[in-house]
Structure formats: structure tokens, C-alpha cells
N, C-alpha and C positions, 0 to 999 in steps of 0.2 A: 504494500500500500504506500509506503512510503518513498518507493524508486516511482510511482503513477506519480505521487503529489511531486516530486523532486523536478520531473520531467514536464510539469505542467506549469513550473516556476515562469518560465520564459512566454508562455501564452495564458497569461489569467483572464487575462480583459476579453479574450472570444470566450472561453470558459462560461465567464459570467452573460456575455450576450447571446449565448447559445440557450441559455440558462433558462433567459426572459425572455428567447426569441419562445422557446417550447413553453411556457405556462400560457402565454399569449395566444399560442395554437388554441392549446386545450381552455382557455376562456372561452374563446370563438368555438370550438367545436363543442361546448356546453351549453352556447346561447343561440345557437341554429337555429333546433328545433322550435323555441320560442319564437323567434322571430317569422318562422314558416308558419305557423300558428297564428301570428298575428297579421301578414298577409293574406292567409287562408279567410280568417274570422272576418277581414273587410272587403274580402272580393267575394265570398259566398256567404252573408249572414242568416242564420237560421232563424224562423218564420215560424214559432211555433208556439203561437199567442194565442 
């Protein structure tokens, strides 16, 4: 573990924007479906009054 951490001395900075680039993924890939949902609910609203 500590020859990976030794060897990563010299690129920390993509390290970390790899880091933020992937949580950023997985926010966006969490709020998708919501958002498909909320296109869906104002192009076809249900009618059942």
C-alpha cells in the first residue's frame, strides 16, 4: 500500500480530480431518473379526476 501511495506522490492533483470527476458521474447518474420523471409528469399529465 505504501509503494501505490509512494508512487502517487508525483500525481495527486488528477488523483483528486478523478476523485470529483467520478462522484459527479454518480450524482448525475442518481438524478436521471428524477429528472425523466419530471419531463415525463409535464408532457403526459394524468387525468384522473
Amino acid at each position: 500500500m505504501f509503494k501505490v501511495l509512494k508512487n502517487l506522490k508525483a500525481s495527486w492533483i488528477s488523483v483528486i480530480i478523478i476523485v470529483l470527476f467520478l462522484g459527479l458521474q454518480a450524482m448525475a447518474d442518481l438524478a436521471l431518473p428524477d429528472y425523466t420523471s419530471k419531463i415525463v409528469n409535464i408532457r403526459y399529465p394524468t387525468r384522473w379526476n
